[in-house]
C-alpha positions as CSV (number, residue, x, y, z in Angstrom):
1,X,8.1,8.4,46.5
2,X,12.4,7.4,47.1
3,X,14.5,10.0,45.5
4,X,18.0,9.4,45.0
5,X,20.3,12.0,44.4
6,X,23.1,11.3,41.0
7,X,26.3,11.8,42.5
8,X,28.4,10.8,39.5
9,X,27.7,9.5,35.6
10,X,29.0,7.8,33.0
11,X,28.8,9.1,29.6
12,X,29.9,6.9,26.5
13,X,27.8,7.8,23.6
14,X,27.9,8.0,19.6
15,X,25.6,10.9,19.1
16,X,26.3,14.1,21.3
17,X,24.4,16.2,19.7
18,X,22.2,18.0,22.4
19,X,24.6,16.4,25.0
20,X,26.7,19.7,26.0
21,X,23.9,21.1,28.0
22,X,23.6,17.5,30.0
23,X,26.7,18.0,31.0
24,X,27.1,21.5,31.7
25,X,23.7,21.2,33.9
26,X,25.6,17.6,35.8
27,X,29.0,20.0,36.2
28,X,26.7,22.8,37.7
29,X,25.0,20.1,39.8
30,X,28.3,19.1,41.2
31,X,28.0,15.5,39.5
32,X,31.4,13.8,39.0
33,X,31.8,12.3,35.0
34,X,33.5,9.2,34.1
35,X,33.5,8.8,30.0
36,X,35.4,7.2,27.5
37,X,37.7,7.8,24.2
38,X,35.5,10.7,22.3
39,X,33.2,11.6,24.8
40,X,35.8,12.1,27.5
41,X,37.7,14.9,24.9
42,X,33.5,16.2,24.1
43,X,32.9,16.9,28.3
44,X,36.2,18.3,28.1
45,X,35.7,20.8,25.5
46,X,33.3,21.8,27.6
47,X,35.3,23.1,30.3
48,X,34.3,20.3,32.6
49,X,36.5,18.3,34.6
50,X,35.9,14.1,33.1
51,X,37.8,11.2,35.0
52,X,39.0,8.6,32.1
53,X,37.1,5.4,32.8
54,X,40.7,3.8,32.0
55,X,41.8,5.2,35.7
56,X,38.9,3.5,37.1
57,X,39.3,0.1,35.9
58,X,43.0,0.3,35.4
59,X,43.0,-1.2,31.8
60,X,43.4,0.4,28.6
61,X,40.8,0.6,25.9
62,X,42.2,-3.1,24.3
63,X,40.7,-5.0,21.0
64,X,40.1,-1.8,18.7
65,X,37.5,-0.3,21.3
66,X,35.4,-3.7,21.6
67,X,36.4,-3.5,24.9
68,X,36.3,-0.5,27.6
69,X,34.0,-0.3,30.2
70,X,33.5,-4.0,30.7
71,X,35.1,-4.4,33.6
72,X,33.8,-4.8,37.4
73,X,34.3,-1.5,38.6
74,X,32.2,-0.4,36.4
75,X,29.3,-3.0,36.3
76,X,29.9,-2.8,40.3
77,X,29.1,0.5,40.5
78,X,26.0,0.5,38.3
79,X,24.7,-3.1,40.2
80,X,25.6,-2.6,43.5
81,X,22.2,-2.2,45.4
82,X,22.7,1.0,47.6
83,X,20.2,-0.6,50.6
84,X,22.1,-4.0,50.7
85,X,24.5,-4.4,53.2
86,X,26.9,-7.0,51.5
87,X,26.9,-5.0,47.9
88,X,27.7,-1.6,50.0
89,X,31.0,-4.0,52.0
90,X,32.1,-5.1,49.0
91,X,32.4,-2.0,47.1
92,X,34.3,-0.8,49.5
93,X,36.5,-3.7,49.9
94,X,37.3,-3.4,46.0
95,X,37.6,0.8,46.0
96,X,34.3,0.5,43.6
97,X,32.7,4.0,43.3
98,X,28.9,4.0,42.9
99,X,27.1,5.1,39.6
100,X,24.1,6.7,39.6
101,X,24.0,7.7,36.3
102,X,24.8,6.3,32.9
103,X,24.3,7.9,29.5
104,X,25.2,5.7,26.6
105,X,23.7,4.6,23.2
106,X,24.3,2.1,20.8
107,X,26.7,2.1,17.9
108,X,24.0,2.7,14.2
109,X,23.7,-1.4,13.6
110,X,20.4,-0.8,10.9
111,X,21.6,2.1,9.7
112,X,24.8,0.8,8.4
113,X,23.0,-2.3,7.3
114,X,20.9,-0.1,5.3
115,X,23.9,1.6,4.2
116,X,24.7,-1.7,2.3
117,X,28.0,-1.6,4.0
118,X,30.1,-5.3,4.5
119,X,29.5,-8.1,6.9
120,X,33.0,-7.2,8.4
121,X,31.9,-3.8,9.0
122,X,28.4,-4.8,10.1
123,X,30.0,-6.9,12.7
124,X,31.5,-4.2,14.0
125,X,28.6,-2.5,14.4
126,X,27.4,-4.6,17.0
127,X,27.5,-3.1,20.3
128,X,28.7,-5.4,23.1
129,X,29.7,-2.8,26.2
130,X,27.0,-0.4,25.6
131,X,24.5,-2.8,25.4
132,X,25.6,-4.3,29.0
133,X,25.4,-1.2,30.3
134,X,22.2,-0.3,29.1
135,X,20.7,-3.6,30.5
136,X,22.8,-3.4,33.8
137,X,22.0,-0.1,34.6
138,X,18.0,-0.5,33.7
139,X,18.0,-3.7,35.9
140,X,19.2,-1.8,38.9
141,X,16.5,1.2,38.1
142,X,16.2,1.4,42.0
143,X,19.2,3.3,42.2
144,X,20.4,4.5,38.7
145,X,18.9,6.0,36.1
146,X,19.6,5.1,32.7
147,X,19.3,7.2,29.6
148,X,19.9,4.7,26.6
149,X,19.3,6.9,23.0
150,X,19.8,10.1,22.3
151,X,16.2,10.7,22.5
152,X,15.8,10.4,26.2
153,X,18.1,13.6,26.2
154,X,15.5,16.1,26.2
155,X,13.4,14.1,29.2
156,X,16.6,14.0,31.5
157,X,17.5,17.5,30.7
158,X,14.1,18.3,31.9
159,X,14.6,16.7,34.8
160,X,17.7,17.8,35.8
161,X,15.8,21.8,35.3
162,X,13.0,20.7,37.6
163,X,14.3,18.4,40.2
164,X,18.6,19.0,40.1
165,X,20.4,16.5,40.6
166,X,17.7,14.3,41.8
167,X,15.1,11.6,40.5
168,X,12.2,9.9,41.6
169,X,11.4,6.7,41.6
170,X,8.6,6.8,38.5
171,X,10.9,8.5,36.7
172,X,13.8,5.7,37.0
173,X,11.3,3.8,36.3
174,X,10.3,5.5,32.8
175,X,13.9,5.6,32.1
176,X,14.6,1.8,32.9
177,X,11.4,1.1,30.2
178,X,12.4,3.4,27.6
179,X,16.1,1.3,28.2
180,X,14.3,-2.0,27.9
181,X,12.9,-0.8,24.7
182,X,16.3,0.2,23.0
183,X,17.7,-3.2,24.0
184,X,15.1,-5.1,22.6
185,X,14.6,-3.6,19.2
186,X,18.4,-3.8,18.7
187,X,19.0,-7.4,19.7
188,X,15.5,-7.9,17.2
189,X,17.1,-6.0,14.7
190,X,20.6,-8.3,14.9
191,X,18.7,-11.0,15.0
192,X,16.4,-10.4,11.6
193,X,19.7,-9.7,9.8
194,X,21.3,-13.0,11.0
195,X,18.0,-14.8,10.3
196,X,17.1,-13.2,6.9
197,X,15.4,-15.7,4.5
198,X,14.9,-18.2,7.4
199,X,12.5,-17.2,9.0
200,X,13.0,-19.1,12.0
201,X,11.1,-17.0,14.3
202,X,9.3,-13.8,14.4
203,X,10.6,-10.5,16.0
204,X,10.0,-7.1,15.3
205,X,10.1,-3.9,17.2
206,X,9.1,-0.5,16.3
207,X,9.6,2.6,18.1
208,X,7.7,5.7,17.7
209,X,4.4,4.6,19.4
210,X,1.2,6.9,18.0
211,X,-2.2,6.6,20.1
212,X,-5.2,6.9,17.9
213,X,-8.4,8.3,19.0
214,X,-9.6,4.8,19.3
215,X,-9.9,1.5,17.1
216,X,-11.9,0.4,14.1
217,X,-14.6,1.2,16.6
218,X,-15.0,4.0,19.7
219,X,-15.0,1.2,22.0
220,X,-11.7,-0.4,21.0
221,X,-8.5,1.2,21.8
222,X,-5.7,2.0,18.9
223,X,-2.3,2.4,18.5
224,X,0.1,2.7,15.5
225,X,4.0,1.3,15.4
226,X,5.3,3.3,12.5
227,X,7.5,6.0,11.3
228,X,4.4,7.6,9.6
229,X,6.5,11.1,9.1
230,X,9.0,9.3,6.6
231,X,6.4,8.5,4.5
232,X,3.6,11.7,4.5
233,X,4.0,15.1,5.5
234,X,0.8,15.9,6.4
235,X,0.0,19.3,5.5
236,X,-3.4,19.9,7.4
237,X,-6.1,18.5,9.2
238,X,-7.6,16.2,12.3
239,X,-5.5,13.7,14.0
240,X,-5.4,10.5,11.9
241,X,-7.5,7.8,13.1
242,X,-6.9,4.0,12.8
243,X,-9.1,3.4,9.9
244,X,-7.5,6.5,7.8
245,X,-4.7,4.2,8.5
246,X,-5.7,1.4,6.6
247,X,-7.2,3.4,3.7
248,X,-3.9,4.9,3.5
249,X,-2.1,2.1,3.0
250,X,-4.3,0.4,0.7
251,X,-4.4,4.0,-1.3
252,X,-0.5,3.9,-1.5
253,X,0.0,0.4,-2.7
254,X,-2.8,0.5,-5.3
255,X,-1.3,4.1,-6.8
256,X,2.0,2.0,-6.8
257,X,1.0,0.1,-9.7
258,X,0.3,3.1,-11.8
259,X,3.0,5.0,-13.7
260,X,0.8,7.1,-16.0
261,X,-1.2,9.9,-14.7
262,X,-4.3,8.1,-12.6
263,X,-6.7,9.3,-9.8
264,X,-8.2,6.5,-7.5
265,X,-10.8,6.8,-4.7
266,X,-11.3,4.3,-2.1
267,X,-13.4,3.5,1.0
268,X,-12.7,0.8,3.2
269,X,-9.8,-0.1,1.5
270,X,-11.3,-1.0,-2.1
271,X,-10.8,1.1,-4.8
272,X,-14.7,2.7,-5.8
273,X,-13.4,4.7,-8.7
274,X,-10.2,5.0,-10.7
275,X,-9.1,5.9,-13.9
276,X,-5.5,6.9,-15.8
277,X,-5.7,9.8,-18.2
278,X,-3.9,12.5,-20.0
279,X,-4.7,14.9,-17.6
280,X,-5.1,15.0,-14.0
281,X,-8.4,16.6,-14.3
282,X,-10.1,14.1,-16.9
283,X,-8.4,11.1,-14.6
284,X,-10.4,12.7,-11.3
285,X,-13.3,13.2,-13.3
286,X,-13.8,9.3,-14.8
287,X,-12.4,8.1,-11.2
288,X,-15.3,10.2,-9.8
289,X,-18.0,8.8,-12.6
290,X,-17.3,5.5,-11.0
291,X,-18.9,5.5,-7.9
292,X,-19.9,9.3,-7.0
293,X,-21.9,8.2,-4.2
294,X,-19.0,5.8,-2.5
295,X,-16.6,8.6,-3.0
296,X,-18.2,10.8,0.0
297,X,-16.5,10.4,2.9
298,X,-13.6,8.7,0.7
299,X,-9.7,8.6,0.6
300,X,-8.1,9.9,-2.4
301,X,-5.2,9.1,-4.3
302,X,-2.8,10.7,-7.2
303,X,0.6,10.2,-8.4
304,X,0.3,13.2,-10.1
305,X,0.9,17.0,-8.3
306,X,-2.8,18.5,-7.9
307,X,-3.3,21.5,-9.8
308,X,-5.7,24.0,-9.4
309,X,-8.1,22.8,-11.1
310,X,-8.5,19.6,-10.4
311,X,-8.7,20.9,-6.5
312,X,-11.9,22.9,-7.6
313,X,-13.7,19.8,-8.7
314,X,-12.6,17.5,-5.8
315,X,-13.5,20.5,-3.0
316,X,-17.0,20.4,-4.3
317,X,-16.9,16.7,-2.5
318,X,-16.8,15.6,0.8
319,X,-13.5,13.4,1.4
320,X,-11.7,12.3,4.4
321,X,-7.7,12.0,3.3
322,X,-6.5,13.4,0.0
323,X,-2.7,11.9,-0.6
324,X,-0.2,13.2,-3.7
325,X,3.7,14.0,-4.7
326,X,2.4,17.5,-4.2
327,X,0.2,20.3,-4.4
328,X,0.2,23.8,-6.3
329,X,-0.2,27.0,-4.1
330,X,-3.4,27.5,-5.9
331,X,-4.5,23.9,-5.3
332,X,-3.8,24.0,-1.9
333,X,-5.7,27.6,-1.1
334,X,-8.7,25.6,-2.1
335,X,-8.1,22.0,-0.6
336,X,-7.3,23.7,2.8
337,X,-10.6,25.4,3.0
338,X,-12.0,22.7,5.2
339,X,-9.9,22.3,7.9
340,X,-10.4,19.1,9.1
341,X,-9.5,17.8,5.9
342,X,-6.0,15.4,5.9
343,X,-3.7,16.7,3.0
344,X,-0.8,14.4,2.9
345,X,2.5,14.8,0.7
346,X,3.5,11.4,-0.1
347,X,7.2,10.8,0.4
348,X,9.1,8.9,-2.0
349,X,9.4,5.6,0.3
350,X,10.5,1.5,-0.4
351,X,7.9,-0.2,0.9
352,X,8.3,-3.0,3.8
353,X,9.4,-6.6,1.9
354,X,7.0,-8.7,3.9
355,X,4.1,-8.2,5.5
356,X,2.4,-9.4,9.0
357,X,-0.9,-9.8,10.8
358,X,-2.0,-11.2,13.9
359,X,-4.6,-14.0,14.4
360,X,-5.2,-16.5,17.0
361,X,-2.5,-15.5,19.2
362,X,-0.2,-15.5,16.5
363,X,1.4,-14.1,13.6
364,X,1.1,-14.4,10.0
365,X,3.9,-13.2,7.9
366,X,3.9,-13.5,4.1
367,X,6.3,-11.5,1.7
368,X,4.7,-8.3,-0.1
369,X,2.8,-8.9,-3.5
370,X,5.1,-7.7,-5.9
371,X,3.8,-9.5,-9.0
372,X,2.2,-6.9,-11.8
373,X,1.7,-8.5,-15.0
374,X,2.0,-7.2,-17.9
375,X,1.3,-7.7,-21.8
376,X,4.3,-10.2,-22.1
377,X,3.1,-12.0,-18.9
378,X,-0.3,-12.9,-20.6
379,X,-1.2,-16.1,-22.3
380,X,-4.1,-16.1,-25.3
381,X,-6.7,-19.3,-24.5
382,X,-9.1,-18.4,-26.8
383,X,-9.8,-18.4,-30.7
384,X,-10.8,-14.9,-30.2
385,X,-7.4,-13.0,-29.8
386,X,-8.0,-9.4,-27.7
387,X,-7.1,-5.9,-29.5
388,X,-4.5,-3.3,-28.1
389,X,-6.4,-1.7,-26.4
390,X,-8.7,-5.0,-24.5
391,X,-5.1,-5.8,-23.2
392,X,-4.3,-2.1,-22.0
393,X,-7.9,-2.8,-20.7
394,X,-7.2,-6.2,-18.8
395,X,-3.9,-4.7,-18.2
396,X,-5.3,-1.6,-16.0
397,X,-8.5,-4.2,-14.3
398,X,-5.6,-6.6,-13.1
399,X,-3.8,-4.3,-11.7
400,X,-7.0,-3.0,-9.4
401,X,-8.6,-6.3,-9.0
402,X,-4.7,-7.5,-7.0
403,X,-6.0,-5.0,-4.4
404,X,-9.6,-5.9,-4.2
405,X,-10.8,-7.9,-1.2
406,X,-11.9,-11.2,-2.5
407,X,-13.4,-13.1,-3.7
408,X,-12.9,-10.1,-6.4
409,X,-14.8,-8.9,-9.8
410,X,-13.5,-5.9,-12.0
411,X,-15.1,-4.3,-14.7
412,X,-13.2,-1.7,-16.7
413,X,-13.3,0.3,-20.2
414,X,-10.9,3.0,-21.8
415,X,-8.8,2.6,-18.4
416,X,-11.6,3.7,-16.2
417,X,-12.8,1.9,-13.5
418,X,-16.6,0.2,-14.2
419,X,-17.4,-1.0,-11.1
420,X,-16.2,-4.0,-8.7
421,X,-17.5,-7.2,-7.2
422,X,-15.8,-6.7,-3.5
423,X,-15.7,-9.4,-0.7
424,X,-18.1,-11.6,-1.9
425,X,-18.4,-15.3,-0.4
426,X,-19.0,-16.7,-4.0
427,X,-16.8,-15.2,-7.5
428,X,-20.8,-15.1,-9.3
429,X,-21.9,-12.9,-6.6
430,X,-19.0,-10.6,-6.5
431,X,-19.6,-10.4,-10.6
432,X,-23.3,-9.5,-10.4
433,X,-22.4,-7.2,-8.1
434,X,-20.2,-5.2,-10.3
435,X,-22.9,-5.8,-13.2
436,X,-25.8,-4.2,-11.5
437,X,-23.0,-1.7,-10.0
438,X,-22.5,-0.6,-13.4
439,X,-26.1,-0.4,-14.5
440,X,-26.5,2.1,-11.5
441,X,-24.3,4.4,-13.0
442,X,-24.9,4.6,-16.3
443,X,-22.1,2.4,-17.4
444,X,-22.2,0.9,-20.7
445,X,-20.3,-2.7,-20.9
446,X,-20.2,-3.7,-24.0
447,X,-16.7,-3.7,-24.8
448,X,-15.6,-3.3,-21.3
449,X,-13.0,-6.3,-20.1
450,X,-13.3,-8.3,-17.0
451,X,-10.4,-9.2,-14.2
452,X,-10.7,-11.7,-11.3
453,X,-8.7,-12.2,-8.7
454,X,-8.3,-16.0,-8.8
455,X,-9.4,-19.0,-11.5
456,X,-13.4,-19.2,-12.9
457,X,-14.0,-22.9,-11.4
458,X,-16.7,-23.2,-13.6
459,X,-18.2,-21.3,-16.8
460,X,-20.9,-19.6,-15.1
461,X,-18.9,-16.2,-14.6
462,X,-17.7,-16.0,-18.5
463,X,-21.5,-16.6,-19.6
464,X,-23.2,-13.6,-17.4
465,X,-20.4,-11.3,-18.3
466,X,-20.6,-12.1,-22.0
467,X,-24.5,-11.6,-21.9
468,X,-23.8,-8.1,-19.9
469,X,-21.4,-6.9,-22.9
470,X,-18.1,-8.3,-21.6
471,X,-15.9,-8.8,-24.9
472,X,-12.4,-10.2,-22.9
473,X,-11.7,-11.5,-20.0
474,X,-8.4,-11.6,-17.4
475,X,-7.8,-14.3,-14.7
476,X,-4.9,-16.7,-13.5
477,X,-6.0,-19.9,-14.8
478,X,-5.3,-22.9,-13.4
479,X,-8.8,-24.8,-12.6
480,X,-9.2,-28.3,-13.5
481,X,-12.3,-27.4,-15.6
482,X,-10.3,-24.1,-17.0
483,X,-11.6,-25.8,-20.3
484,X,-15.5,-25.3,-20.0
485,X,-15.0,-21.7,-19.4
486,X,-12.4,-21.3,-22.3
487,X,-14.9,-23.3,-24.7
488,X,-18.0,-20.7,-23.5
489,X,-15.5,-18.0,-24.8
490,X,-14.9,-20.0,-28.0
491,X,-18.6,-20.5,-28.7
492,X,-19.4,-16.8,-28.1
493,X,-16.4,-15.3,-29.9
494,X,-14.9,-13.7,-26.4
495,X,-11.2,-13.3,-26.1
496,X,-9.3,-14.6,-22.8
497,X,-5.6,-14.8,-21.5
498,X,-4.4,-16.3,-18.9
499,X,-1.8,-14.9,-16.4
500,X,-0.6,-17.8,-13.9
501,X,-0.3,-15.7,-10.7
502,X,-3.7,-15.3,-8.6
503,X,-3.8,-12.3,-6.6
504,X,-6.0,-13.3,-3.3
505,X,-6.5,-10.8,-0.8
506,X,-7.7,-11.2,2.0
């Protein structure tokens, strides 16, 4: 395995926190330092000795800063290959010292577009010498290593302990990746800013690379691209697996849609009980009543803080994730008994604009379904007008039904979740499903209120949930025969409104 021992770096960074003990361990290594501007005075401070990189290249730092270390004494040193025997002549000719080391990151680009700050200042933002260096220096990882964020600190401190002044060839290597992946998610991230609303070609790069115990299934490998510690803390519990992953995700954007106190269950990413309440209690209780059977094994979901208890009637339950704002002590003394249990604290979080999948080599990208209808979104079809409390009713089912796999049935009453039709090849199926659902738990429907995801094609689906009890109905509209199952409602004195937006999922 080729070492190579660092005989001199250049530092140039914007973050140096954690950076004083790089450079006192290069100083005691006998490592010369070439840095710029504020780094230069930083290694200073120190009490190291730091050559200006102004000497070297015999210009000034001209255009504001946008230009310092792009010169070719500098990209010299860093390219020249140290076993060719034209680059070594050549250096020599031109006085150019070699580099074996550079440590430089990039100037905040998403975090000042975040920031909402101004194009001109945006601009700015984009790094031009850095970025160079970054890629010049991770091109040439046979002879120089590269440490391009401030999270590679730690891992070149660590080697500089256990090796000195010294690397191997696997870990420029690492180094020269970890480079390539800081290049590439900046240049995606200028990109998607100069491209927002276009959409003329997909990139996206995410750092922070989690490896899950495995896939949907033990024989597939998993992995997760995400900050995942922005949005949970997670207070206890095994190692999150891939599917956890998708429940969680489903949980969070269903609670979303929910601003009075509401408990939900789901299991494989379809709500199986739900209800909103006065009391977190009562609200776990009716979610519970829904589907007590589905719930084992179950994510759960609040936007309320879990008092004790409520965490006395959900720990006499088996459940795989429990997610909420918070927890009391008392609640979390119980919760915690199990320790395999996942308790998550879900951080307040915007969610992602769009959303992506792959298929067939490709990807899909749609924006986020931010559509929630309420009472002044809904049209009356019907003779039969609903009450209050039918539209509170249709209100709540729509809501659950927009993240229901379709094709997609739900049945609700007093804001509590009946049952649902889930995933079913044919709208009468999914609703028959729900029906007998219902029957299995004791559910009585008359009076209960019906939501579907997307427009009754024919009247079929209006007459078996009349004859089950179903006094008002919720869906898009939009079908060409919309009038046969408006007339069935007529006849049979059932109330219907129309909403305009179909919520598919997929």
């Amino acid at each position: 395995m080729e070492t190579k021992r660092i005989k001199s770096a250049l530092i140039s960074v914007f973050h140096k926190e954690n950076l004083d003990q790089i450079v006192l361990k290069l100083h005691e290594e006998g490592v010369r330092i070439l840095s710029t501007g504020g780094t230069k005075t930083f290694v200073e401070s120190l009490g190291v000795p730091c050559d200006a990189v102004e000497d070297l290249t015999s210009y000034p730092s001209i255009l504001g800063g946008r230009v310092k270390t792009l010169h070719p004494k500098v990209f010299g040193g860093i390219l020249c290959r140290r076993d060719n025997e034209s680059d070594q002549a050549q250096i020599a000719q031109y006085e150019i010292p070699e580099i074996d080391l550079v440590i430089v990151d990039l100037y905040p680009f998403e975090k000042t577009v975040a920031s909402g700050a101004s194009e001109a200042d945006i601009i700015e933002k984009i790094d031009i010498g850095g970025i160079s260096l970054i890629r010049g220096a991770a091109k040439n990882f046979n002879d120089v290593v590269i440490v391009a964020s401030q999270a590679q600190y730690a891992p070149l401190y660590d080697m500089l302990c256990n090796n000195g002044a010294v690397s191997t060839l696997d870990e420029r290597k690492f180094f020269a990746k970890e480079a390539f992946a800081v290049s590439s998610s900046y240049d995606s991230a200028i990109f998607n800013y100069f491209d927002s609303g276009i959409d003329s070609a997909f990139r996206y790069a995410k750092d922070d690379a989690k490896s899950l115990r495995y896939g949907e299934n033990p024989h597939q490998k998993g992995s997760f691209y995400g900050d995942f510690d922005s949005m949970f803390e997670q207070l206890q519990g095994k190692e999150i697996s891939y599917n956890n992953l998708l429940d969680i995700d489903a949980a969070v954007n269903l609670i979303a849609e929910f601003d009075e106190t509401t408990f939900a269950i789901l299991k494989h990413n379809n709500a199986c009980g739900l209800a909103s309440r006065s009391t977190l209690l009562e609200a776990w209780n009716d979610a519970l009543a829904g589907d007590p059977v589905s719930a084992f094994g179950g994510v759960l979901i609040t936007n309320t803080p879990v008092d004790k208890a409520t965490a006395e009637e959900i720990n006499k339950i088996f459940f795989e994730v429990i997610i909420a704002p918070d927890y009391d002590m008392d609640a979390l003394e119980i919760l915690t008994q199990k320790k395999n249990r996942i308790i998550l604290i879900q951080k307040p979080t915007a969610r992602p604009a769009k959303q992506f999948r792959s298929l067939l080599g490709g990807v899909l990208v749609q924006e986020r379904d931010n559509s929630t209808e309420g009472a002044e979104d809904l049209t009356p079809v019907t003779n039969a007008k609903a009450s209050e409390a039918e539209i509170e009713d249709m209100i709540f089912a729509n809501k659950i039904v927009k993240h229901t796999k379709s094709n997609a049935i739900v049945l609700a009453k007093n804001k509590q979740l009946c049952a649902s039709g889930v995933g079913q090849t044919s709208r009468v199926d999914a609703l028959k499903q729900a029906i007998e659902k219902a029957g299995t738990f004791n559910f009585d429907l008359n009076g209960a209120v019906m939501a579907s995801d997307a427009f009754f094609p024919f009247p079929d689906c209006v007459e078996i949930a009349y004859k089950a009890g179903i006094k008002a109905v919720i869906q898009p509209g939009g079908s060409i025969k919309d009038n046969l199952s408006i007339d069935y409602c007529n006849e049979n004195n059932i109330a219907m409104v129309t909403t305009g937006i179909r919520h598919f999922k997929h």
